[in-house]
C-alpha positions, -999 to 999 in steps of 0.1 A, spaced: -227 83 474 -206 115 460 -205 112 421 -167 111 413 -154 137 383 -151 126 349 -116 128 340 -100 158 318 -99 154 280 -75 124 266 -63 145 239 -43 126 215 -20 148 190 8 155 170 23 188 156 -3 198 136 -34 171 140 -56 163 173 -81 137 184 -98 147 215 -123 122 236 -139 132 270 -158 108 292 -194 118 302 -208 117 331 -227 83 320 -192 67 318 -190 65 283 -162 77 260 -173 105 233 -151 118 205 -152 157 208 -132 167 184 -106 157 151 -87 182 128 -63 212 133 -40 208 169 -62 236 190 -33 263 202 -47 260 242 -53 228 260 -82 241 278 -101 243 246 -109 213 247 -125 213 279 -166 219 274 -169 203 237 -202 190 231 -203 150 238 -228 135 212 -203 108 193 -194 73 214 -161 69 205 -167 32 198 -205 28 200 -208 -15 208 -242 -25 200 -275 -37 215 -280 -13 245 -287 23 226 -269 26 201 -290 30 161 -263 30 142 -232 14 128 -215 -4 160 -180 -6 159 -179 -38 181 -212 -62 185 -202 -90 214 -227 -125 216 -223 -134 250 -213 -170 260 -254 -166 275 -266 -156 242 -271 -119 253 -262 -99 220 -259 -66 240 -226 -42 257 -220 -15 269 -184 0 275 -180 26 302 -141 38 314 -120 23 328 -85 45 325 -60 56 304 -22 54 301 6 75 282 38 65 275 61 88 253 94 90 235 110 115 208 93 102 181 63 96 193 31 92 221 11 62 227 -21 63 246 -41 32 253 -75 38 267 -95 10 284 -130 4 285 -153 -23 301 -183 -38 304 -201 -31 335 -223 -62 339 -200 -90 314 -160 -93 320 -153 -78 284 -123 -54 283 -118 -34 249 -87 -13 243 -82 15 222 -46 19 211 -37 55 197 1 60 189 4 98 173 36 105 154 46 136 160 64 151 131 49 132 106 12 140 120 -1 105 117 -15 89 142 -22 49 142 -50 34 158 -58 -1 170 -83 -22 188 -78 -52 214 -108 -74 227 -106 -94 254 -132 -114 277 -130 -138 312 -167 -155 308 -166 -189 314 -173 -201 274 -160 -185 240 -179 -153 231 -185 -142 194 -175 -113 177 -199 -100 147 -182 -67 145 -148 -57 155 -141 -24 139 -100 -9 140 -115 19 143 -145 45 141 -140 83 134 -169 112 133 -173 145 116 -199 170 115 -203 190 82 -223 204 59 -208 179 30 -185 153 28 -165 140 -6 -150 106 -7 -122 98 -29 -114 63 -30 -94 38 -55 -109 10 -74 -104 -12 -105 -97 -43 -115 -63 -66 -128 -48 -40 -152 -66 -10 -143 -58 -8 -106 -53 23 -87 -87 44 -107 -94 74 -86 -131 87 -77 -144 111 -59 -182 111 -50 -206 129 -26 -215 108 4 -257 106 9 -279 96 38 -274 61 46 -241 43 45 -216 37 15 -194 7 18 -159 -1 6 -151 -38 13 -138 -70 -4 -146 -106 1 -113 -119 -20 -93 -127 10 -62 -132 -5 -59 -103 -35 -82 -82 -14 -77 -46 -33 -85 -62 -66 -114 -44 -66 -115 -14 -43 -86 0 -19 -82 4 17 -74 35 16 -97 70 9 -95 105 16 -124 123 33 -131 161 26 -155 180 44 -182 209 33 -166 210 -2 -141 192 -27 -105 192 -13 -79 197 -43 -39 191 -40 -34 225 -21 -72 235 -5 -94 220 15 -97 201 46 -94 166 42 -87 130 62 -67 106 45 -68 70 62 -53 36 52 -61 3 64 -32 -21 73 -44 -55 66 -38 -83 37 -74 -94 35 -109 -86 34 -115 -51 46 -146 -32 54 -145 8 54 -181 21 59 -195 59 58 -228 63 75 -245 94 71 -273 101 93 -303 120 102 -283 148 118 -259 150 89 -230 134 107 -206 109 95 -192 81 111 -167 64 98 -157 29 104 -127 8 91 -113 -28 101 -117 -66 93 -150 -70 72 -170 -96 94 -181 -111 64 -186 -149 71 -162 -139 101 -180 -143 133 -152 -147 152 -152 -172 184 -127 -158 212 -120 -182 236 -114 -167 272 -82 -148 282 -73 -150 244 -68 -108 232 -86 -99 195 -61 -81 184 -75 -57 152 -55 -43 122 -42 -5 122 -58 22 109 -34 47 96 -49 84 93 -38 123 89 -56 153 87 -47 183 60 -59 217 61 -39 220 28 -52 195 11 -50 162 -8 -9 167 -13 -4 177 17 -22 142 35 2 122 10 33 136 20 20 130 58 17 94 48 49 89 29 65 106 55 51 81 79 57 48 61 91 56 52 103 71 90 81 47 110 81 11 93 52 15 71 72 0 48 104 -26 56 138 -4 50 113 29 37 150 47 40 172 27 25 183 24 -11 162 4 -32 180 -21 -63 167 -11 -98 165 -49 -117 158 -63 -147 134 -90 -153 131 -120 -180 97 -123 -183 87 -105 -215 124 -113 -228 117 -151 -223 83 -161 -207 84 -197 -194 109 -207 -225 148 -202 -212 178 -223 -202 207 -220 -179 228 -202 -208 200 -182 -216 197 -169 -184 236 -164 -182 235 -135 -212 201 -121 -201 224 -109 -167 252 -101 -190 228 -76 -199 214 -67 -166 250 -56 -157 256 -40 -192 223 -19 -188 239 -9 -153 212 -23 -132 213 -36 -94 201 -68 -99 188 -98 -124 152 -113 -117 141 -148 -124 104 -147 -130 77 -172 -134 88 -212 -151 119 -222 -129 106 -251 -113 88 -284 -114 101 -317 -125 76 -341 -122 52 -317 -138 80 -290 -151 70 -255 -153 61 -247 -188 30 -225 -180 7 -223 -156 -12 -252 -157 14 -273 -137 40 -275 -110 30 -247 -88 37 -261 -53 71 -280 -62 98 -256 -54 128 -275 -67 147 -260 -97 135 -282 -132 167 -297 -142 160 -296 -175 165 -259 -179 185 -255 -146 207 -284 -143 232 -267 -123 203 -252 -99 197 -214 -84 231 -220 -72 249 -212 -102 225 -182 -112 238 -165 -77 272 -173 -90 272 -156 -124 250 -130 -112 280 -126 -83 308 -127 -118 286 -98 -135 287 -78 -103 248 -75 -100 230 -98 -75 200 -122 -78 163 -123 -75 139 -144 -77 100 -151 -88 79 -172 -59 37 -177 -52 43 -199 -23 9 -198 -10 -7 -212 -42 -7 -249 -57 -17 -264 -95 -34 -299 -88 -12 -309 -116 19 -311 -88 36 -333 -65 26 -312 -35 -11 -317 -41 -8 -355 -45 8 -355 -14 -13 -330 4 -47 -326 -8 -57 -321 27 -31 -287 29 -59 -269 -1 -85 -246 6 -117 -261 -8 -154 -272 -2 -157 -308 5 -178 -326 -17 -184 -296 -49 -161 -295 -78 -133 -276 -74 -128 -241 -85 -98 -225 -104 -86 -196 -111 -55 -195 -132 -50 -234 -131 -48 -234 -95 -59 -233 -54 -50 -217 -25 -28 -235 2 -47 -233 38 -24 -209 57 -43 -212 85 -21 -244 90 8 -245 109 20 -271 89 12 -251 56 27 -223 69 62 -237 80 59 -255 43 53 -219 29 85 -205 55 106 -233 39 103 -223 4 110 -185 9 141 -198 39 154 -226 8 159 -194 -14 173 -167 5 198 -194 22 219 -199 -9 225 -166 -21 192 -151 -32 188 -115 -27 155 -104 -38 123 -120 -38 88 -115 -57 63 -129 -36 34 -133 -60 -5 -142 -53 -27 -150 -83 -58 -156 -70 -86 -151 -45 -103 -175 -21 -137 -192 -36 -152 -223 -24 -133 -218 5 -136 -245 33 -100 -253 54 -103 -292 67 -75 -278 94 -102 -258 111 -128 -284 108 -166 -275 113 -163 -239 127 -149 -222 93 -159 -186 105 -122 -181 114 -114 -191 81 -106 -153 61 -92 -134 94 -67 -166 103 -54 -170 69 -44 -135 69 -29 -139 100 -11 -170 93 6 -151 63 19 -124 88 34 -155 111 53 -165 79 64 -133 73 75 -125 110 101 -153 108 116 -146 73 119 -112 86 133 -124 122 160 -146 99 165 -122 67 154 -85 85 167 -65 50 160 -87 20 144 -69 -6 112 -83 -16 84 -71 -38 48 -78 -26 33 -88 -58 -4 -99 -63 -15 -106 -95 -11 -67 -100 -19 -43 -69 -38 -62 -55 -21 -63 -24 -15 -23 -20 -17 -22 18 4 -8 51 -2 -44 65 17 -62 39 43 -37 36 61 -32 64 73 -63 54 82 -55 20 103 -29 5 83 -24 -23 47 -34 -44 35 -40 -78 11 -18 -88 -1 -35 -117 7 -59 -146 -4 -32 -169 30 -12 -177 20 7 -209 33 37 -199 -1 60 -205 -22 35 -184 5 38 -160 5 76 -156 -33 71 -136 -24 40 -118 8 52 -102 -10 88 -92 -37 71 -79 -17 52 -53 4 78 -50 -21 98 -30 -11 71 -1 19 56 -7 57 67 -18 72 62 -45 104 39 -35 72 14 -26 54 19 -60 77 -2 -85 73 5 -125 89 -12 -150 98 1 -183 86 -28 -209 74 -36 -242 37 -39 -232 27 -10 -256 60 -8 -280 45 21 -301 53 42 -272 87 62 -272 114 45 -248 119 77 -236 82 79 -224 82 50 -209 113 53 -190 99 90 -180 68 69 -166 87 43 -145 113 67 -133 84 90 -109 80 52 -91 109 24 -83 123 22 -116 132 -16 -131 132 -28 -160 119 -60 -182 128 -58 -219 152 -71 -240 180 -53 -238 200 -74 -267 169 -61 -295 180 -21 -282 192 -2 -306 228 15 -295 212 44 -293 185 33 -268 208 15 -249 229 44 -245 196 66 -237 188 34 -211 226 32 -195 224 66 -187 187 70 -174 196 43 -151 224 63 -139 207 98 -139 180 77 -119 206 65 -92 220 100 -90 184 114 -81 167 86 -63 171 104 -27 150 130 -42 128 107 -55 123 84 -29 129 106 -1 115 139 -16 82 156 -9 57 150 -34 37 173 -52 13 170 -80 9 196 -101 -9 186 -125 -37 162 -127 -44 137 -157 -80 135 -146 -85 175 -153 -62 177 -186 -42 163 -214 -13 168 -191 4 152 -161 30 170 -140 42 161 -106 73 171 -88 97 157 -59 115 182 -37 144 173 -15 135 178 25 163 207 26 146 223 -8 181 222 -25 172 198 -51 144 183 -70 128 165 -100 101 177 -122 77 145 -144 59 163 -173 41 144 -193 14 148 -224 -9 127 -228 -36 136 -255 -37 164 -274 -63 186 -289 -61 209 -322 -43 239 -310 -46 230 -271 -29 257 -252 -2 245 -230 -2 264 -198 25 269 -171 29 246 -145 40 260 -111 63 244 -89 56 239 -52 76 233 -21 106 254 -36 120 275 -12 111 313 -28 144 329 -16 164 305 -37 171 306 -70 175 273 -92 187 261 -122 166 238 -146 182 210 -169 162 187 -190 174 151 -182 166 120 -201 173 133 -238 179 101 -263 216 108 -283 216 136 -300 189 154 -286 187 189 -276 161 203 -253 135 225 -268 118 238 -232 123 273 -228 135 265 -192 158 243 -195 193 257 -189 174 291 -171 178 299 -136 149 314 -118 139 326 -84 119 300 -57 92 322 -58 87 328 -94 88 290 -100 61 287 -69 40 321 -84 45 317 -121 59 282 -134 73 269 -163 58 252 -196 65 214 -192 59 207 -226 75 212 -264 57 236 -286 37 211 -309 24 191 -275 30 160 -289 6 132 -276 24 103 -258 62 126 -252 75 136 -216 104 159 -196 123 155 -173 137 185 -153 167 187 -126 161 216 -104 192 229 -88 198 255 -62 227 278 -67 
């Protein structure tokens, strides 16, 4: 019989990036090459086949599988040889789906690959599907595995905890296999982040190196593992962690995995993050990525759980005086059986407590409407207190081990989204809000899943942490199919919920409950390196009130600026300072939030922060300097500023002075070429250097 071809190379790429995979004359599909687009398709004819694309496990593979199968027989092996490939394509745009299948079992896996051209991101997905006559089980079901050959590789990942989220360290991958994962299921980035660069042979900075920066979408526990193996190659896998997970997959029924969102940078780190934000704010990474966002105020440090109806009334008096969007009702609104007077009671019991709202959210929308802002609202809809009417009605609708004591965290469990009936229960909340008036929502989640046993899914729990997740999407799909362009803030206890599969519902995350504005500096870099900054909301507050205003307003106003202070204790002359930062903030948020980033200067490496958004035509943009520390007679150095175009010349204004106050930068007021900015910089700092102060520079082309 005449051995039939293998097919040309499925080459997979965007402007700049490609992923290249070639089937071998065993059948099997190799990766042969990732990194900088090759100039002539025949180059990638003839590269060497040694990677499996995505290696299953229990034929020949030794390493990390990214799929392991259990046969309905028992027979833990598979092996996954070609089937074919399609390509469709549109302006924005190519998707390739490549099918594989199991030569002796009726297992199909499909690899989706959809490679955005100008942003050069490409997004990657698995689907799993099987015809044997009984349910199959999946130990391993990766999104996605990637391979390198190098002499060195350098991870930089995210990690932390509730008010330090968003820490950012790099480390030298070894032999054998490092893992980033969580086991939380609900505030799954608590701990670590789905989302790392990768450089290889040496340490990528902002502007050098070549590095991969990848992002998992998905809401729940997360596995991203580096193997490093005898040969010195990396593999690199990321998807669902299969922690107590073993997934039963009826037949017919498609395993659909999360998507893996990755670029590749020749010009390092920055250049990765502007791929991303690019990305999530042209393709739906995140909901309405280019459209205006509302800057709000919040109660919560103004009143805590301890206001009334006229309360409430003067505190949007002062939204609207401050010249904010929006008013936002936080935490303590609800409850009447158990009112909400902290947080050991009434979570689960929606209703508006009479006693501080006799008139209802009704009449909040209505003076919010009089003071010509609009109104937002606080909401944890998958959570419950046991002190609440839900729970005595619907012990049954809790996550929680029969027969052991229950566990809290924060006064309270987590509802069992894997429910239908939880889930339209959780849909009704969020539909009773935005259907009289509400315009913005903060969907919180203060805890993590423990003792977690679901009485919905009866004996086999191992569906328990993947289904929840997906239940939560469900809910989200129909407040999105009913509201598409409600703002709403993906909140989580913090960041906890930083994460491409959440977001493209969302228009925006918090980053942390941590808002003194120093601690803030590192948090909102670090998950700037992945995200952009109309998603990253920072709120100037009282948290740390020995820091200037003007700092902390210089802090918040890099990210989604908002506020939540009171604004009756201002003095007039920070209340003017604040009226106009909000406006000079509205004047310059399409630089901001549509802007390229670049860093300029790291707070890891110095006593000084810089960074620095440039519009996409290079005709504007706004420079963050900030000092940090300082150090007897520390020399201040220029700081150079990228992605200006050289043949320009621009002006340079210090912004955000407090009444009164004259700039004392040497720049500010000058006008200087594009290239001496990029080649020689300016100092971002006042002559003393004084620990804890900031600028703010308007860069204008003439």
């Amino acid at each position: 019989m005449a051995q039939t071809q293998p097919p040309a190379p499925i080459v997979i790429e965007t402007a700049h990036l490609s992923l290249a995979l070639a089937v071998g004359q065993n059948h099997k599909l190799y990766q042969t090459y990732l990194g900088p687009k090759l100039a002539a398709a025949a180059d990638y004819q003839g590269l060497p086949q040694r990677h499996e694309a995505y290696p299953p496990a229990g034929t020949d593979n030794l390493f990390e599988p990214a799929l392991r199968v259990v046969h309905a027989d028992g027979n833990p092996g598979l092996a996954l040889a070609y089937v074919g490939t399609e390509t469709t394509k549109t302006d924005d745009a190519a998707t390739t789906i490549i099918r594989l299948r199991d030569p002796l079992y009726p297992v199909e896996v499909r690899l989706h690959f959809v490679a955005y051209q100008r942003e050069d991101v490409i997004k990657t997905w698995t689907e799993i599907v099987h015809h044997e006559k009984k349910p199959v089980v999946l130990t391993n079901y990766a999104s996605a595995m990637l391979h390198f050959e190098a002499s060195k590789y350098y991870l930089t990942q995210l990690h932390g905890d509730w008010a330090e989220e968003g820490k950012e360290v790099e480390s030298q991958l070894t032999s054998g296999t490092k893992v980033l994962d969580t086991k939380l299921g609900t505030r799954a980035a608590m701990y670590q982040t789905a989302s790392f660069f990768l450089a290889t042979d040496r340490p990528a900075t902002e502007t050098t190196g070549n590095v991969l920066a990848g992002s998992l979408a998905w809401t729940g526990n997360f596995r991203l593992a580096f193997e490093l193996d005898n040969e010195q190659a990396l593999r690199v896998s990321a998807g669902i962690n299969p922690y107590s997970s073993q997934y039963t997959l009826p037949a017919g029924q498609v395993f659909t995995t999360p998507e893996f969102i990755f670029t590749y940078s020749t010009q390092g780190k920055g250049q990765a993050s502007r791929n991303l934000h690019r990305w999530a704010r042209q393709q739906g990474g995140e909901l309405d990525g280019t459209l205006p966002r509302l800057t709000l105020l919040n109660n919560w440090e103004a009143t805590y759980f301890d206001f009334n109806e006229p309360k409430l009334d003067a505190l949007m008096g002062d939204a609207a005086k401050l010249g904010a969007d929006l008013f936002l009702l936080d935490d303590g609104w609800f409850g009447n059986k158990y009112p909400r007077k902290d947080d050991h009671q009434g979570l689960g019991d929606w209703q508006p407590t009479t006693s501080k709202l006799p008139n209802g959210v009704g009449h909040l929308v209505q003076t919010a409407t009089k003071e010509g802002i609009k109104f937002g609202i606080w909401i944890e809809p998958e959570m419950v207190n046991p002190k609440s009417e839900l729970y005595e009605k619907h012990p049954d609708w809790v996550l929680k081990l029969p027969g052991r004591p229950e566990d809290y965290y924060r006064n309270q469990l987590v509802l069992d989204l894997t429910n239908p009936k939880v889930q339209d229960f959780v849909y009704g909340i969020v539909d009773a809000q935005l259907s009289q008036g509400v315009a913005y929502l903060k969907w919180d989640c203060n805890r993590m899943i423990t003792n977690g046993y679901s009485q919905y899914l009866g004996k086999d729990q191992s569906h328990l942490y993947v289904d929840y997740v997906r239940g939560l999407y469900r809910v989200l799909d129909r407040v999105r199919q009913k509201y598409p362009h409600v703002p709403m803030m993906l909140c989580s206890g913090g960041g906890a919920r930083a994460d491409y599969g959440g977001l493209k519902y969302f228009t925006e995350f918090w980053a942390s409950d941590n808002t003194d504005a120093l601690e803030r500096v590192y948090i909102q870099w670090g998950f700037l390196n992945f995200f952009p900054s109309n998603a990253i909301a920072s709120h100037v507050t009282n948290w740390n009130p020995q820091q200037t205003l003007k700092f902390r307003t210089d802090v918040a106003m890099s990210g989604k600026l908002g506020y939540d202070i009171e604004v009756s204790k201002m003095t007039p002359a920070e209340l003017q300072f604040s009226q106009q930062a909000v406006k000079d903030y509205k004047r310059l948020s399409p630089v901001i939030w549509q802007g390229d980033l670049y860093k300029l200067r790291s707070p890891y490496e110095g006593n000084q922060a810089a960074l620095l958004y440039v519009a996409e035509n290079q005709a504007e943009a706004v420079v963050f300097g900030y000092n940090l520390r300082t150090r007897f007679h520390e020399t201040v150095l220029p700081v150079k500023l990228l992605g200006l175009d050289p043949a320009r010349r621009y002006r340079l204004t210090e912004i955000n002075l407090m009444p009164g106050q004259k700039s004392n930068l040497p720049a500010n007021g000058q006008t200087y070429s594009g290239d001496y900015l990029q080649k020689v910089g300016v100092v971002l700092s006042d002559p003393e250097a004084k620990a804890l102060t900031s600028h703010v520079l308007e860069v204008t082309a003439e």
